[in-house]
C-alpha positions in Angstrom: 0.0 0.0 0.0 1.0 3.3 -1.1 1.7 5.9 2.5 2.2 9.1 0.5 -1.6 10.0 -0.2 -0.5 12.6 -3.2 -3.7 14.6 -3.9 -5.3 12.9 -7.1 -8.0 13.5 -9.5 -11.5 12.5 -8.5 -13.3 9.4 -9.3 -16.3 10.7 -11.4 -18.7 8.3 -11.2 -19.6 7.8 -15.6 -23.0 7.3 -14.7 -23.6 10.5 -12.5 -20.5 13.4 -13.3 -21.5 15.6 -10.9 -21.7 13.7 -8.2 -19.3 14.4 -5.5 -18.3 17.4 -7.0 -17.5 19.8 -4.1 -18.1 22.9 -6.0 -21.3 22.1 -6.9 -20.6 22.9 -10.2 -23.5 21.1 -12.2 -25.7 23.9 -13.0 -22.6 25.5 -15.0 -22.1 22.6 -16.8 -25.9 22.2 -17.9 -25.3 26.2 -19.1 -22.8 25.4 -21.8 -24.2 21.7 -22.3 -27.3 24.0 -23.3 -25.2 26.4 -25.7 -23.4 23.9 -27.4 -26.2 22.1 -28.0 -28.1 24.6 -29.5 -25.3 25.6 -32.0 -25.8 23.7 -34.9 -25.8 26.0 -37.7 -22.7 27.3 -37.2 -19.3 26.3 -35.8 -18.8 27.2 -32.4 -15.2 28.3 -30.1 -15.9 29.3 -26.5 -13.5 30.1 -23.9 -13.5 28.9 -20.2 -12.2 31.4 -18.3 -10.7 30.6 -15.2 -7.6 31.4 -13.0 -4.8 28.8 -13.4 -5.3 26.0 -10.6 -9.2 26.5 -10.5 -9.9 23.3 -10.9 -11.0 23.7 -14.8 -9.6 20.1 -15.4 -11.8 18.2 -13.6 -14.7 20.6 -14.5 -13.9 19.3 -18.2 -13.6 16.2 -17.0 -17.4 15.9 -15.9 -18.6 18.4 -18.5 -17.7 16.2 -20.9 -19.6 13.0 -19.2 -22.5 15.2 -18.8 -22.6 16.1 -22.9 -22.3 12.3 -23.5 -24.8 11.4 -21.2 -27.3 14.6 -20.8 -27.5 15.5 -24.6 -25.6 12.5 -26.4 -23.4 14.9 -28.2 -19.7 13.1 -28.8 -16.9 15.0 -26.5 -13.2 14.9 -27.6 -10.9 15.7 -24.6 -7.1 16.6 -26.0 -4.3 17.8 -23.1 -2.9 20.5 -25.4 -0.1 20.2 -22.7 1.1 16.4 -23.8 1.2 17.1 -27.1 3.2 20.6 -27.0 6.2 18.7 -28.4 4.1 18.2 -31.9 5.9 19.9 -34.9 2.1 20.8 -35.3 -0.8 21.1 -33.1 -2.8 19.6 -36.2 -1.1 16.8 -35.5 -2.7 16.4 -32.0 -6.5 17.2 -33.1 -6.6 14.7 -35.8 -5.0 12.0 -33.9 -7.6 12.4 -31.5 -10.3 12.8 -33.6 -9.2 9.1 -35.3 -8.6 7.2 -32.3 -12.3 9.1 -31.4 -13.5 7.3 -34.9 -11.9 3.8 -34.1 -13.5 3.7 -30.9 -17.1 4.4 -32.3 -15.9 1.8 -34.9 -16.6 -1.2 -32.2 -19.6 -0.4 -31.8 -20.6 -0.1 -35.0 -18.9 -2.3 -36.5 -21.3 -2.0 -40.4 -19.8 1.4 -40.8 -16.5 0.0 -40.1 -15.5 0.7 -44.0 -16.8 4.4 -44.2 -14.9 4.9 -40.8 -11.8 3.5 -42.0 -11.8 5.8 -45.4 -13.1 9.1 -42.9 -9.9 8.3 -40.8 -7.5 7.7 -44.1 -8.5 10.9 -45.7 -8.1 12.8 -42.7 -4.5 11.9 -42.1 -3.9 12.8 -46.5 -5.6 15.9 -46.2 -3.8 17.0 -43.2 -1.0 16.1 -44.2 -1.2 18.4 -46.6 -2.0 21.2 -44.9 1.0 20.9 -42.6 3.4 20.4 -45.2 6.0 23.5 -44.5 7.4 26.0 -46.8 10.6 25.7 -45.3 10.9 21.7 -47.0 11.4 23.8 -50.4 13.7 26.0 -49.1 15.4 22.7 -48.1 15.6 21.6 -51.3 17.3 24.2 -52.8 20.6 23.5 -50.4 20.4 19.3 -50.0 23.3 18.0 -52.0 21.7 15.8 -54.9 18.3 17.1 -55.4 18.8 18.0 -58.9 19.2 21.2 -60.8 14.8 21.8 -61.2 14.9 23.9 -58.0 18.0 25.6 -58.2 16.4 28.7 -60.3 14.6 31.2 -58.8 11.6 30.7 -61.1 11.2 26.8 -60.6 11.7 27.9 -56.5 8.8 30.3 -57.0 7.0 27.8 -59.2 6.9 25.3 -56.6 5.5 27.4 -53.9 2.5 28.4 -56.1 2.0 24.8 -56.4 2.2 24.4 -53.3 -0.2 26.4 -52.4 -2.9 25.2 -54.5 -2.4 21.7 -53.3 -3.2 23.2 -49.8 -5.9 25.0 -50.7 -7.7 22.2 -52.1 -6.8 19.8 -49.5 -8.1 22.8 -47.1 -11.8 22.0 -49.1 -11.3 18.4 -48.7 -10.2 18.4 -45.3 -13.2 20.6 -44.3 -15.2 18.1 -46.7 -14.1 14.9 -44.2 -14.9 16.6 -40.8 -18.5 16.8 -42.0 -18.3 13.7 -42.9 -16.8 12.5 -39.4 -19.7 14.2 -37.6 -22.3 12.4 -39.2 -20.8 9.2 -38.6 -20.1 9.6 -35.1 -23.5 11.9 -34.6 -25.6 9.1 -37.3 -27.3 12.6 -38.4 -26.8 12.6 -42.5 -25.9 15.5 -44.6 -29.3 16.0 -45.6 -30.1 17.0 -42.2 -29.7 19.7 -39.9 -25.8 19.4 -38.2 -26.0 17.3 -34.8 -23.1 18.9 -32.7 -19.6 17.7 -31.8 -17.5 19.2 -29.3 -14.1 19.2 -28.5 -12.6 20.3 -25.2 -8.8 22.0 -25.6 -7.3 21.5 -22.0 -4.7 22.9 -20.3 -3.3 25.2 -23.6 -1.9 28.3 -20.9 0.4 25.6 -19.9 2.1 24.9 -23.6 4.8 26.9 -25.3 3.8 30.2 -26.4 4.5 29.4 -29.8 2.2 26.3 -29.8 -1.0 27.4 -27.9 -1.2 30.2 -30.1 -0.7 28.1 -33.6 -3.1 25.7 -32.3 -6.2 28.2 -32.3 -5.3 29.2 -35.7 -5.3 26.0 -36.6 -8.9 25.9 -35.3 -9.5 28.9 -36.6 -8.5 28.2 -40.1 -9.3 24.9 -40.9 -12.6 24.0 -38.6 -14.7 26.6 -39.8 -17.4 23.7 -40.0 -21.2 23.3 -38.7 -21.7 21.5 -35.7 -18.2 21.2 -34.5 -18.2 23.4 -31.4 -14.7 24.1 -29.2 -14.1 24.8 -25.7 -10.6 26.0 -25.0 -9.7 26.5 -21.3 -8.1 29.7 -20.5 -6.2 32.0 -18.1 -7.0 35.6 -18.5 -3.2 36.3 -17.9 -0.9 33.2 -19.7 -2.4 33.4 -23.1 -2.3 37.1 -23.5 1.1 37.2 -22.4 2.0 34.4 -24.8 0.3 36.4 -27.7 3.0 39.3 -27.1 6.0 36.5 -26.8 4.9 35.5 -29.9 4.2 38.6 -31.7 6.0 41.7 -29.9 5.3 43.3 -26.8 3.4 46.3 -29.1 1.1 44.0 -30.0 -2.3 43.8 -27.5 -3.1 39.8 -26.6 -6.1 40.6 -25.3 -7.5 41.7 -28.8 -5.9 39.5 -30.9 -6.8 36.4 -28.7 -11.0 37.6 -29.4 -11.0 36.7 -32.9 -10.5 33.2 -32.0 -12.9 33.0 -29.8 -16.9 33.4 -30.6 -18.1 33.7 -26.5 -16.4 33.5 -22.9 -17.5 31.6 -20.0 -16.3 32.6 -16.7 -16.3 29.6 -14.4 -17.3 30.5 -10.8 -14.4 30.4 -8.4 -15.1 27.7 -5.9 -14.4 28.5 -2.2 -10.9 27.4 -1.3 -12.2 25.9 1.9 -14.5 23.3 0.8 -11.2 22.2 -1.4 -8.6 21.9 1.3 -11.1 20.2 3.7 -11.8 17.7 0.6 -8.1 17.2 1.0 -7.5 16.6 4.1 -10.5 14.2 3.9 -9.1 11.9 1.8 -5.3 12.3 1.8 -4.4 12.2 5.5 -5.1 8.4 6.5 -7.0 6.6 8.4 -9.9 7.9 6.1 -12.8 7.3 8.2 -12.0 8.9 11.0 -11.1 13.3 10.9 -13.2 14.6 13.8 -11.8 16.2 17.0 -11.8 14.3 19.6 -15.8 14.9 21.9 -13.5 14.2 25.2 -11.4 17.7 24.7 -15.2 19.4 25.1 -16.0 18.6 28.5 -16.5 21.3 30.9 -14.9 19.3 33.8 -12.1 21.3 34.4 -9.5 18.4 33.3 -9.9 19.9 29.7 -6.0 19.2 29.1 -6.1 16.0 30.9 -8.5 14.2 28.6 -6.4 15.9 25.0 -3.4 14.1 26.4 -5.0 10.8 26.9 -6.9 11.1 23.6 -3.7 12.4 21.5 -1.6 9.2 23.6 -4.5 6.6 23.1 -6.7 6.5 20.0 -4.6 4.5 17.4 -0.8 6.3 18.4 -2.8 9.7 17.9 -3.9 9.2 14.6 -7.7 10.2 14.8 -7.0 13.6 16.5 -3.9 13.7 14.1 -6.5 14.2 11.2 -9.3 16.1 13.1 -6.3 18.8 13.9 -5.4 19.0 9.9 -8.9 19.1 9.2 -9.0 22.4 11.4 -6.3 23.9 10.4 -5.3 23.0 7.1 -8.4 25.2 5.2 -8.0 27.7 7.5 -4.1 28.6 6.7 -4.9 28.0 2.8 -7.3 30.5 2.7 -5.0 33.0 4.3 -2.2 32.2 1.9 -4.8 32.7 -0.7 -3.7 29.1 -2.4 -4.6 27.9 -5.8 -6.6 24.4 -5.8 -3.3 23.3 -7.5 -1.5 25.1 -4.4 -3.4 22.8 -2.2 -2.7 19.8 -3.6 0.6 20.3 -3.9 1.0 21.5 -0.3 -1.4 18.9 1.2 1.0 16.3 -0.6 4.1 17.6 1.5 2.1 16.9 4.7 1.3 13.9 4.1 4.7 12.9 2.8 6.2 14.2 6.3 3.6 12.3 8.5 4.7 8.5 6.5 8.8 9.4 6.6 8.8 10.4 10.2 9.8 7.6 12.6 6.4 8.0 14.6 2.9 9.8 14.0 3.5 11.6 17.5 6.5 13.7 16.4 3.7 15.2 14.1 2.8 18.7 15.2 -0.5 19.2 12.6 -0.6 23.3 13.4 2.9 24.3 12.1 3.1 21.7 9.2 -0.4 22.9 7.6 1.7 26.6 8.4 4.9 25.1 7.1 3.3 23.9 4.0 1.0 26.8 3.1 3.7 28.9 3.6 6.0 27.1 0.8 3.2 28.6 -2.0 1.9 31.3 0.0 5.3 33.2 0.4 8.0 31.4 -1.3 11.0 33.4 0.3 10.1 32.5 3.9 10.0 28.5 2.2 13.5 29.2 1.0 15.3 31.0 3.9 13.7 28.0 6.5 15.7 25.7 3.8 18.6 28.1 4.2 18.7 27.4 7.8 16.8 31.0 8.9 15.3 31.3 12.2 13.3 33.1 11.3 10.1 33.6 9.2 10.6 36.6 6.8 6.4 37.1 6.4 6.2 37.9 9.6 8.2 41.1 9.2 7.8 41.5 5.5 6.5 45.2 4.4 5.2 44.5 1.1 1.1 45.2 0.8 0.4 41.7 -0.6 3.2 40.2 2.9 0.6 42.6 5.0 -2.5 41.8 3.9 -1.5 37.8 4.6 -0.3 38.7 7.7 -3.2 40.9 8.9 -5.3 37.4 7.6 -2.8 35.2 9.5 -3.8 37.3 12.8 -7.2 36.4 12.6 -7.3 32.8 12.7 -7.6 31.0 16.2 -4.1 29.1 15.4 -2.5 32.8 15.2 -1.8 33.1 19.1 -0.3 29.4 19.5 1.8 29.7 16.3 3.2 33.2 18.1 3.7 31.2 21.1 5.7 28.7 19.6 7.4 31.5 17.0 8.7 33.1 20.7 9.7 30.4 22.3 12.4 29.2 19.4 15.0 32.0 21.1 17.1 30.0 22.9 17.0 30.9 26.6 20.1 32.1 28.3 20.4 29.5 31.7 23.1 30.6 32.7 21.1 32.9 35.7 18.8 30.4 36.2 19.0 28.6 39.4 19.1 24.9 39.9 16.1 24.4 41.7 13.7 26.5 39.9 12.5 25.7 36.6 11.3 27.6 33.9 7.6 26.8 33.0 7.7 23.8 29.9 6.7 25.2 26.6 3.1 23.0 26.8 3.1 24.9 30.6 3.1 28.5 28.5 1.0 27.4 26.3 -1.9 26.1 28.7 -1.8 28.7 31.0 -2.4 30.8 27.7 -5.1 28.6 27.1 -6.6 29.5 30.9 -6.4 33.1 29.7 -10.1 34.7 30.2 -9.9 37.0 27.4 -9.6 34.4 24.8 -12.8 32.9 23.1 -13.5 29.3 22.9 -12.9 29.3 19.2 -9.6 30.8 20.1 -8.8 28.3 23.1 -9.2 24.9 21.0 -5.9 25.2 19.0 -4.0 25.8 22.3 -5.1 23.0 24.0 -4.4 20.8 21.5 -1.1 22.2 20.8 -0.1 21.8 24.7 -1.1 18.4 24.8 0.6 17.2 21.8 3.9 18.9 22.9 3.4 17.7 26.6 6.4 16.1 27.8 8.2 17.1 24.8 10.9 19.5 24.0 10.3 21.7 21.2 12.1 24.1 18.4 9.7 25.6 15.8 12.8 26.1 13.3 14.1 22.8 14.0 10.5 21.1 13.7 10.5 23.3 10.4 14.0 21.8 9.6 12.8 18.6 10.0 9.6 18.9 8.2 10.9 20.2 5.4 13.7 17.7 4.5 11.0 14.8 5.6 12.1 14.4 9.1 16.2 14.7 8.5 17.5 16.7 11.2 
């Protein structure tokens, strides 16, 4: 069995999308199920909008379920991303759209002739399309390629050629996509267009040279009836890799809306539900990730009973999760964190808790702080690498460094993470005498946790934190040390 619980995709149920989905996300879906569905006349290219790590994968993901099963339309998925390292983008769209035809093929195996041809004149007349220039120009300098080219008029010749071989395979290429969506859609030429649609994923993530080629491509050669697009965005990546592509004079933002006929904006989901998703199924043992009820008693041995359920229940590991699953959406939403963000920094938690020798050494307040800090303000992450003690938010003067910090101060976690933060100095003992002893570190913390000024909400985090470092020395920038090389001291 696999320990490191590294945040994965969702199982989406075929049969039901939507369910499960933590965003709630269906009634989205069913708005641009409707659209495409309606566009038959014409072809259609819409752009998801959405912030990079919004979770617009797994949206497409379950849109595309949803088409199939909702509206039977035939949903193409292609990770513009994987195929980035295409000489063409072309390339990646009709290989799809063939191993799309092969699979509708099995199962219906008396148009397996027409299917077969569809797919063969496909791959000719792309071909031809993609057929560079810059092969002639090759010509003209490979040793043994004969004296025809070797004039400027046969070069020119040639070209013009050329170019009326790709226009015409243009017509004829256009010619088989029709063709391909009344197979796959069984709706004949002589009737109106029943959609297609294929979803472009993950394109802000390619080269800038490639993500832009491949919406001309769209644009150029799918100008077809019935064969709807939906390209996921970023408002930011694309426009920036317009101008790395064609000057910083020219404006992305305007040349990017001839490609595109409408934009959707996908509602941002709350970061919360996500990260308590997270902890929910990637910190182990699954079924259990509620605080402990014996920590609630009003019997006055409040600490008493956190001890023995931290020490008892399974070497900790059912208060282990109920403490990330109280903490861990609370610093991610301060950090501001992507979705992505939280994935990647719930998979550092959980790759701590399975390389450290025991679940006890855990302290589940300072590594969902540790981890949310690694995205949340990169240069603290490094200088704790670096050996710092100390944290460089907590000081920083930057309005975005304020603005987290003014968030950090309001969460319940903020006065036993300041407790700990203080008590890293190293105490000078030399004044100290023998026979008194300074108060433990869980001591300070619980009689902060008697304090009548603080709320209950406020009070929770403290207890816990004193009984899980009762008995216990402790050294915030070692723990960190130690949390961030997976327990290597």
């Amino acid at each position: 069995m696999t320990l490191l619980r590294k945040a994965a995709g969702p199982r989406i149920d075929e049969s039901a999308p939507w369910s499960g989905d933590p965003f709630e996300r269906e009634p989205e879906g069913e708005m641009l199920a409707r659209l495409i569905a309606s566009s038959t006349d014409a072809p259609l290219v819409i752009s998801l909008q959405s912030p990079w790590g919004s979770g617009k994968t797994v949206f497409l993901r379950r849109l595309a379920l949803h088409m199939k099963i909702a509206k039977g339309i035939p949903t193409i998925r292609i990770d513009a991303w994987k195929t980035d390292d295409c000489a063409d983008p072309l390339v990646a769209i009709i290989a799809e759209l063939s191993l799309h035809l092969e699979d509708f093929k099995k199962h219906n195996e008396s148009l397996a002739e027409k299917i077969d041809g569809c797919i063969s004149r496909l791959a000719k007349f792309g071909s031809k399309i993609m057929l560079p220039a810059a092969s002639i120009v090759a010509d003209l300098h490979t040793p043994g390629s004969g004296d025809v080219l070797r004039s400027a008029g046969a070069f020119a010749e040639r070209l013009l050629d050329m170019q009326k071989d790709r226009s015409s395979a243009e017509k004829d290429f256009r010619d088989v996509l029709v063709e391909a969506r009344c197979l796959v859609t069984r709706q004949g030429r002589d009737r109106l267009p029943a959609p297609i649609l294929l979803i472009i994923d993950e394109l802000d993530r390619c080269r800038p040279d490639h993500a832009i080629r491949m919406l001309e491509r769209i644009k150029h050669y799918f100008d077809v009836p019935g064969i709807s697009f939906l390209i996921a965005t970023d408002q930011g990546n694309l426009p920036a890799a317009v101008r790395s592509v064609y000057g910083a004079h020219v404006d992305g933002e305007l040349y990017l809306r001839k490609f595109f006929d409408y934009e959707f904006h996908l509602r941002q989901p709350k970061p919360e539900i996500y990260s308590t998703h997270l902890v929910a199924t990637c910190i182990t043992p699954e079924e259990e990730h509620v605080l402990p009820s014996e920590i609630h008693l009003p019997n006055g041995r409040d600490f008493e009973h956190a001890v023995l359920s931290i020490q008892s229940d399974e070497k900790g590991k059912r208060v282990l999760k109920g403490e990330y699953m109280d903490a861990f959406p609370q610093f991610s939403k301060s950090f501001s964190l992507t979705l992505r963000d939280q994935e990647q920094a719930i998979t550092m938690i959980t790759a701590f808790i399975h390389t450290r020798e025991s679940v006890m050494e855990a302290v589940p307040l300072v590594d969902c702080f540790l981890a949310c800090l690694r995205f949340g303000h990169p240069a603290s992450f490094k200088a704790l690498v670096d050996g710092s003690r100390k944290i460089l938010l907590l000081d920083a003067k930057d309005d975005v460094s304020q603005a987290t910090n003014q968030r950090l101060r309001l969460l319940p976690h903020w006065d036993a993470l300041q407790l700990l933060a203080r008590n890293a100095v190293i105490p000078d003992m030399s004044s100290v005498d023998d026979e008194i002893y300074p108060p433990t570190l869980s001591e300070q913390i619980l009689e902060s946790y008697r304090g009548p000024s603080r709320s209950r909400e406020k009070r929770l985090p403290l207890l816990l934190l004193a009984a899980r470092l009762h008995g216990r020395q402790f050294d915030l920038y070692r723990y960190s040390t130690s949390f961030l090389r997976l327990g290597a001291n």
